[in-house]
C-alpha positions as CSV (number, residue, x, y, z in Angstrom):
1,X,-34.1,156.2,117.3
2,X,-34.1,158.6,114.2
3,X,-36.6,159.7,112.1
4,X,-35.9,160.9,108.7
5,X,-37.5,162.5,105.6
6,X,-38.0,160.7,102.7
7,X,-34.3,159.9,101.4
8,X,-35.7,159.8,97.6
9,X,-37.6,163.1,97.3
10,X,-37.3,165.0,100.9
11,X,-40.8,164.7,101.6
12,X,-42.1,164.8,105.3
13,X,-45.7,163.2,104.4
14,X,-45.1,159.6,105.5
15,X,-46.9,156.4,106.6
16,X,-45.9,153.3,108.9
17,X,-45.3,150.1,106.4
18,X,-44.3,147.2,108.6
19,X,-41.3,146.8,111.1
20,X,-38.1,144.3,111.4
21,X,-36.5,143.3,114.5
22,X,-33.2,141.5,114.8
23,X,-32.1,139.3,118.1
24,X,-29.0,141.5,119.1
25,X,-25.9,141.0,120.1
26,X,-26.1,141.6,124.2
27,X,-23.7,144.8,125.1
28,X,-23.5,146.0,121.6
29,X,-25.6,149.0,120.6
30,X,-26.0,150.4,116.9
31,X,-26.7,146.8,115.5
32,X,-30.4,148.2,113.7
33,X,-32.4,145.4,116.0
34,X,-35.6,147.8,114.8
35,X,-36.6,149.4,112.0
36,X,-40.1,150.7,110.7
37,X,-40.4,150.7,107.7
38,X,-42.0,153.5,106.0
39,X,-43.4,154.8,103.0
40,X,-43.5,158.1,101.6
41,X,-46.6,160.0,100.5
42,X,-45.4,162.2,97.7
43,X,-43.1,160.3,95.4
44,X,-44.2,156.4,96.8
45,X,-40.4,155.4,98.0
46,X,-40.1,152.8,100.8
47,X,-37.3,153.4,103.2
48,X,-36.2,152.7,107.1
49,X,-36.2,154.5,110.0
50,X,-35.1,154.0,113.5
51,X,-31.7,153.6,113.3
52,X,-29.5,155.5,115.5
53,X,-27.8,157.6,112.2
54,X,-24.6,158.5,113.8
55,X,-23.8,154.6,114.6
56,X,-23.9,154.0,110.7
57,X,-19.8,154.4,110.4
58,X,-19.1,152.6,113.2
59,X,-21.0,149.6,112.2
60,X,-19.6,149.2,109.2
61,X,-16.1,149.8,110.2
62,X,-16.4,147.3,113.0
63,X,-19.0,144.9,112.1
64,X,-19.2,144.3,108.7
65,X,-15.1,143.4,107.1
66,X,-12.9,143.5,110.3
67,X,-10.3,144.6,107.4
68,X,-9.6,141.1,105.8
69,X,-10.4,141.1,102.0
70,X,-12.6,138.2,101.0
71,X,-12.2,136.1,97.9
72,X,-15.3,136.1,95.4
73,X,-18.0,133.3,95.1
74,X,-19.3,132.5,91.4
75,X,-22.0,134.1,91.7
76,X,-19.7,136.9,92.8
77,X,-17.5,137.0,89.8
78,X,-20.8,137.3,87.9
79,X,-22.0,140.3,89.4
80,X,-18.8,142.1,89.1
81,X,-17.7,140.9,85.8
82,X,-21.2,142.5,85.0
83,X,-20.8,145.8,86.5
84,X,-17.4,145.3,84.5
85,X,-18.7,144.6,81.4
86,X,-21.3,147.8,82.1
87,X,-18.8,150.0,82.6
88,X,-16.5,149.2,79.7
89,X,-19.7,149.5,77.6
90,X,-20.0,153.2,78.7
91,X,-16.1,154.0,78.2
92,X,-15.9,153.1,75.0
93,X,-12.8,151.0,75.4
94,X,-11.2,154.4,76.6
95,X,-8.3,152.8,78.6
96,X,-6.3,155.9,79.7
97,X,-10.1,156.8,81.6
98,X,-10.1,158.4,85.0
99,X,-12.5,155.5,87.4
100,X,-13.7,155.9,90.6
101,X,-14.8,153.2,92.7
102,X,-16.5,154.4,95.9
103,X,-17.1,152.2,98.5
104,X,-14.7,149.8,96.7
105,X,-14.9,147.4,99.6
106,X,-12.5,144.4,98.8
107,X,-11.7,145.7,95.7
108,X,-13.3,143.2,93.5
109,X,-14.5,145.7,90.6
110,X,-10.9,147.5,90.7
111,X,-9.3,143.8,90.4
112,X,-11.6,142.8,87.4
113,X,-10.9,146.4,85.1
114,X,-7.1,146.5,86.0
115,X,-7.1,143.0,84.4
116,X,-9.0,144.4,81.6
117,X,-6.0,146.9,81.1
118,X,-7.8,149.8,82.8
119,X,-4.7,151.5,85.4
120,X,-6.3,154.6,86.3
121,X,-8.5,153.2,88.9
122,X,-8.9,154.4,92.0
123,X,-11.0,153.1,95.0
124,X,-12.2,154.9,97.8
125,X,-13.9,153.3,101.5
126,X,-14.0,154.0,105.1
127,X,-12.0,151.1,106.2
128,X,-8.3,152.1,106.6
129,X,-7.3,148.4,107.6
130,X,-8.4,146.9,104.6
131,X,-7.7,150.3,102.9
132,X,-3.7,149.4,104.1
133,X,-4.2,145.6,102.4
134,X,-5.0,146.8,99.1
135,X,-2.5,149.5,99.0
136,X,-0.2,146.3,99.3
137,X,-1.5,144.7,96.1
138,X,-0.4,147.4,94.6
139,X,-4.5,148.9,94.0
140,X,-4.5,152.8,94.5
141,X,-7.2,153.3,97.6
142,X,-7.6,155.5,99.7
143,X,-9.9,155.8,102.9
144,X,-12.2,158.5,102.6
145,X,-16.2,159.0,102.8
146,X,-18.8,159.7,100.0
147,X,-19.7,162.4,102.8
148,X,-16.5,164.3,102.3
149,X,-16.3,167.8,103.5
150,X,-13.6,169.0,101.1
151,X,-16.0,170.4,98.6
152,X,-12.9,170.7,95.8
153,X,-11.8,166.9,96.2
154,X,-11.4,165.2,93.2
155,X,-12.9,168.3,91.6
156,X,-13.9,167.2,87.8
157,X,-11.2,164.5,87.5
158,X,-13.0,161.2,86.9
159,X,-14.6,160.4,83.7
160,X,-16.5,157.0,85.6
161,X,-17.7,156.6,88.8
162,X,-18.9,153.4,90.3
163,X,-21.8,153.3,92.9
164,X,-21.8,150.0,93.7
165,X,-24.4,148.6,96.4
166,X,-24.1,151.9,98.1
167,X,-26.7,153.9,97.8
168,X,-29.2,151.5,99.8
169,X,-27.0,151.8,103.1
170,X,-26.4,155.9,103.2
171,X,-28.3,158.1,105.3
172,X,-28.4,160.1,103.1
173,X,-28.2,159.7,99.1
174,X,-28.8,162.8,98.3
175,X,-25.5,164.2,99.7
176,X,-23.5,161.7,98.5
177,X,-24.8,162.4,94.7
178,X,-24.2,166.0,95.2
179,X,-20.5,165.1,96.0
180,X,-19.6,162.9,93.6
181,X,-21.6,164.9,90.8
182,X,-18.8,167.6,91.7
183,X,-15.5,164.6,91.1
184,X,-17.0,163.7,87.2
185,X,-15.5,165.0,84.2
186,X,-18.0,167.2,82.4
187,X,-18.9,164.2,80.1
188,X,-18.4,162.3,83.3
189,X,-20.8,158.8,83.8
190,X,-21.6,157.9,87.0
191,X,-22.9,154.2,87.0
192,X,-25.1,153.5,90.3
193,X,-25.7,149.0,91.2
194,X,-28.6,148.9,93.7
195,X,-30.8,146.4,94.8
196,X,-34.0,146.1,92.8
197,X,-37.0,146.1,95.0
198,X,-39.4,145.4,92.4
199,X,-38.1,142.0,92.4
200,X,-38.1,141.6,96.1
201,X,-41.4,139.6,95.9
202,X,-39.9,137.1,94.0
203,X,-36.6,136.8,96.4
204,X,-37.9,136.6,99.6
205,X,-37.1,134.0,102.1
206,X,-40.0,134.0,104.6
207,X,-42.8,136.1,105.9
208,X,-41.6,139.3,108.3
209,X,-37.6,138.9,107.3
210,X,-36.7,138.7,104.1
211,X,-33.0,138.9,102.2
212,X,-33.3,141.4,99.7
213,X,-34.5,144.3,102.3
214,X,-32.4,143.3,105.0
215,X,-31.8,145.1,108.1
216,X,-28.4,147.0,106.8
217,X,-30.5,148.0,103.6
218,X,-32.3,151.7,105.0
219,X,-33.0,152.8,101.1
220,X,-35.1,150.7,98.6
221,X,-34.6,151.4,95.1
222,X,-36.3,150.3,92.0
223,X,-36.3,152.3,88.6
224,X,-38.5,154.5,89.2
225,X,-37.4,156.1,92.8
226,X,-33.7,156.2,91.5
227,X,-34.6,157.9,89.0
228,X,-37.0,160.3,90.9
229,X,-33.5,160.8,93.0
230,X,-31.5,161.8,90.0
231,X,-33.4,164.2,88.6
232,X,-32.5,167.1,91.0
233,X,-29.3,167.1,89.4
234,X,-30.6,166.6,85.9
235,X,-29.2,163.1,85.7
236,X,-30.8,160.8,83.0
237,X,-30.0,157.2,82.9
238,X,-29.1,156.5,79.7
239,X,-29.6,152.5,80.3
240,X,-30.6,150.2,83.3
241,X,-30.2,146.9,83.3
242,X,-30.2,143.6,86.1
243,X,-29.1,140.5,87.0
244,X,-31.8,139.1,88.5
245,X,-31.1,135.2,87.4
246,X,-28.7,135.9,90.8
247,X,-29.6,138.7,93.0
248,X,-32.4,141.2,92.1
249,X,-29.8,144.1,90.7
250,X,-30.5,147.1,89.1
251,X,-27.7,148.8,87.3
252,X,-28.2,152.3,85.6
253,X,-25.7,154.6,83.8
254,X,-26.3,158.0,84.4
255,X,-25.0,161.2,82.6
256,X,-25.9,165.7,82.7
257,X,-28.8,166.5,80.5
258,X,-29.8,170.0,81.5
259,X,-33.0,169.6,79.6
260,X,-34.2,167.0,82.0
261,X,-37.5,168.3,84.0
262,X,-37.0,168.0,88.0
263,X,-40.4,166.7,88.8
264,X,-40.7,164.1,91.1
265,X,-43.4,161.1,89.6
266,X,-45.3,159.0,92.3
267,X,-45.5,155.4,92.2
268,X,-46.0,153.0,94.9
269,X,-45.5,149.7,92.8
270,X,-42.2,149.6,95.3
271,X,-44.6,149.6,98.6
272,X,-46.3,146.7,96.7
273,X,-44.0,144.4,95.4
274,X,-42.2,145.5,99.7
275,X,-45.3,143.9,101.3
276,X,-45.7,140.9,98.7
277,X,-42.0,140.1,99.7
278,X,-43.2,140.2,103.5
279,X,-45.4,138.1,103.7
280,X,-44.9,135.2,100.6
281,X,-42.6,132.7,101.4
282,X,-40.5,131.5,98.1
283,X,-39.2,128.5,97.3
284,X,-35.6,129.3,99.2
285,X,-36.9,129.6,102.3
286,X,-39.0,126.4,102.4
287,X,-36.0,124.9,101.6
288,X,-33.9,126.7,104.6
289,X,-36.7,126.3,106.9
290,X,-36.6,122.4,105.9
291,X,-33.3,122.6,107.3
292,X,-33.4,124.3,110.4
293,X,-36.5,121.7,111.4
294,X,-33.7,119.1,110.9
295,X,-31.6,120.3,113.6
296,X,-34.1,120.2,116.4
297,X,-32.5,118.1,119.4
298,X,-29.3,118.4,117.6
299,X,-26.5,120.1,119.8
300,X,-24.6,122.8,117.2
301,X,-22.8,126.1,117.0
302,X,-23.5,128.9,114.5
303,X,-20.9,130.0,112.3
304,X,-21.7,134.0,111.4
305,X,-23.9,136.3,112.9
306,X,-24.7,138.8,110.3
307,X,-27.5,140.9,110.0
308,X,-28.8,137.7,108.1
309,X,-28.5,135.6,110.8
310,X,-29.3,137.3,113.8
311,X,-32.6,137.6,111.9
312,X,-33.5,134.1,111.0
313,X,-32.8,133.8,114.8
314,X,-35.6,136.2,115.1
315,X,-38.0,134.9,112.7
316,X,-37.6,131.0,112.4
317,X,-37.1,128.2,114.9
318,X,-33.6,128.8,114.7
319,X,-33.2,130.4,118.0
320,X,-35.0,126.7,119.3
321,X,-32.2,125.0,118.8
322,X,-29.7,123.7,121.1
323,X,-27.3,125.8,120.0
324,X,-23.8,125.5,122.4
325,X,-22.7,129.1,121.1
326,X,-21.8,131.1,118.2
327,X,-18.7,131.5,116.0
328,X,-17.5,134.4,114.5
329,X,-14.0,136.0,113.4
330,X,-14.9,139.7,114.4
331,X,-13.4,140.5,117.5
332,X,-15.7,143.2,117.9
333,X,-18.3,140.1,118.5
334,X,-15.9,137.8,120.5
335,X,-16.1,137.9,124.4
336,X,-20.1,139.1,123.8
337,X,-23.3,137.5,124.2
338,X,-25.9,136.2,121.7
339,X,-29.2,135.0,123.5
340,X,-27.4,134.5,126.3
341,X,-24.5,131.8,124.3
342,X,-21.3,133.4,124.1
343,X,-19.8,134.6,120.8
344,X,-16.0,133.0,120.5
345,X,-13.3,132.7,117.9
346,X,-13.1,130.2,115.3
347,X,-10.0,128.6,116.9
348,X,-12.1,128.1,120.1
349,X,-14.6,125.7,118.2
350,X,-11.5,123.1,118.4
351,X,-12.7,120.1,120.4
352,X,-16.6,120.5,119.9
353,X,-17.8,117.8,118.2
354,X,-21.2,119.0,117.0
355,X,-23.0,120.4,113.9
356,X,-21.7,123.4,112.7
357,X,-24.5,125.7,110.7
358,X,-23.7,128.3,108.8
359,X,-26.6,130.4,108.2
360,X,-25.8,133.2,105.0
361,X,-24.6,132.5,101.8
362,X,-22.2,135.5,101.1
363,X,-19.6,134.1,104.1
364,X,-20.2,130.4,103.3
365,X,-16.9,129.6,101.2
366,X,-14.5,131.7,103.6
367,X,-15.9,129.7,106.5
368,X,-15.4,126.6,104.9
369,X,-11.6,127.4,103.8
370,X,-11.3,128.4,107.9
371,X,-12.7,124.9,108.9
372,X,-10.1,123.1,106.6
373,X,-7.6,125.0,107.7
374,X,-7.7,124.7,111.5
375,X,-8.2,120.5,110.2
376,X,-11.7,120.6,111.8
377,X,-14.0,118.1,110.9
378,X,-17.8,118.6,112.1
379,X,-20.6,117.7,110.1
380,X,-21.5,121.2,108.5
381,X,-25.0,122.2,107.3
382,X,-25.0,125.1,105.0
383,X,-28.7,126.9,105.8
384,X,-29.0,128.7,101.8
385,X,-27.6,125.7,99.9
């Protein structure tokens, strides 16, 4: 388990917040089934600890895509018609613009402003396999880390680049700025989407777990400690805005203003709205919690085990249930344990003729399009509906 600094300001002055713990997959290590969180004593960011650091790769390039690209939800195409819109706004309608997209993931953002007549967009992210699919939709990609070595990569070539829910899962942030402050065009933007954790209290699902800080989330951001992040390199935001009718997002464009004063401001409005999010129950999770108490006695399988699920199996009476084992396409997951149920593939569900729950929103649709493919036709309870 590592300790780290403070990933906002570098400070060593810290203090114990809460903790999270996760039910784990048995044989698997690296799966962040403990955090503490902490909060620092000189600028007032919240951040976790306790995660074996060197892991973080791995995870994500075996647990989190298994290289198939996703198709959008509405809510979605929202988001990243937003983040869209955001950055046209700061390109001026400047077409022939150099973009970068790191952490591009399925390539969503890339999709939306080639559309938009944009076609010097380039996306970068650490999984070659779905690196290799996008290549084949013709999207220029290429797998490489925010962490790169090569110190003249991309050296003053992009006039945009897009942060987009990254920041929250790096170790650290503040090597990852200092790289990608080296690929923008003097007059370069870099635009950063994180998680808003001043709005956690008003997003949170139940007491101890809640969505919005979840497990994979080991940076919290709200205006105030992103900008306390930015200002070592003189970056000013020159407008922030969110989405927080859908997920509590805080978008910021950022830009060089030599003028700008380094000094780190405290505030620990983020430590407070943290433990309001803790330990308030919203509306959301009554209504998931309402749900689960339906399936007592009921024999079922669970579709997904994300970070997501594997803590409402911690936190709620889901892990009560009669549950016959768990489903998951990840053959990382498949052949393993899960509370002692194995974890099989979604062609092995054929001939069970029980519930099927599904426990997190993001993976909903793709499971459903799986079940009507392979003609199965259990009752199915969707857990954030």
């Amino acid at each position: 388990m590592d300790e780290r600094n403070c990933p906002i300001c570098g400070g060593k002055d810290k203090h114990k917040i809460d903790e999270i713990h996760l039910v784990n997959v048995d044989g698997i290590e690296g799966l962040f089934d403990h955090q503490i969180i902490s909060g620092c004593n000189r600028c007032g960011a919240v951040f976790h600890e306790g995660i074996a650091m060197e892991q973080l790769e791995d995870y994500y390039g075996k647990y989190t895509g298994g290289g198939e690209i996703q198709s959008m939800t509405a809510d979605e195409q929202i988001l990243n018609s937003n983040m869209a819109d955001f950055v046209e706004y700061h390109l001026r309608l400047e077409k022939d613009a150099n973009i970068l997209d790191v952490g591009c993931g399925f390539g969503w953002v890339i999709g939306i402003l080639r559309e938009r007549g944009y076609e010097n967009v380039v996306g970068m992210d650490t999984d070659e396999a779905l690196m290799q699919k996008l290549r084949r939709r013709g999207y220029s990609v290429e797998c490489g880390s925010i962490y790169s070595q090569d110190k003249n990569k991309f050296n003053g070539k992009f006039d945009v680049i897009i942060l987009k829910m990254v920041m929250e899962h790096l170790e650290s942030p503040s090597t990852a700025i200092d790289n990608v402050r080296r690929w923008l065009a003097k007059d370069g933007i870099l635009v950063i989407e994180v998680p808003d954790c001043s709005l956690y209290d008003k997003t949170a699902f139940f007491p101890g777990y809640f969505q919005s800080v979840n497990i994979e989330h080991i940076n919290n951001f709200s205006i105030i400690s992103l900008m306390n992040l930015m200002k070592k390199w003189r970056l000013v935001a020159c407008e922030s805005t969110d989405s927080s009718g859908i997920f509590p997002v805080l978008r910021g464009a950022f830009y060089y203003d030599e003028k700008l004063e380094k000094e780190v401001v405290f505030d620990n409005t983020d430590e407070k709205k943290i433990c309001a999010s803790l330990r308030k129950p919203s509306e959301k999770a009554g209504n998931l919690l309402r749900k689960i108490e339906l399936l007592k006695g009921k024999k079922c399988i669970i579709w997904g085990i994300s970070a997501f699920t594997r803590g409402l199996l911690a936190y709620t009476a889901l892990k009560e249930m009669d549950i016959v084992f768990f489903v998951d396409k990840n053959i990382f997951y498949q052949g393993k344990t899960l509370l002692g149920k194995p974890v099989v593939a979604p062609k092995d569900l054929k001939g069970f003729e029980g519930i099927v729950v599904i426990p997190g929103k993001n993976s909903e649709q793709a499971i459903l399009c799986n079940m009507k493919e392979l003609n199965y036709k259990n009752e199915t309870i969707c857990l954030c509906d």
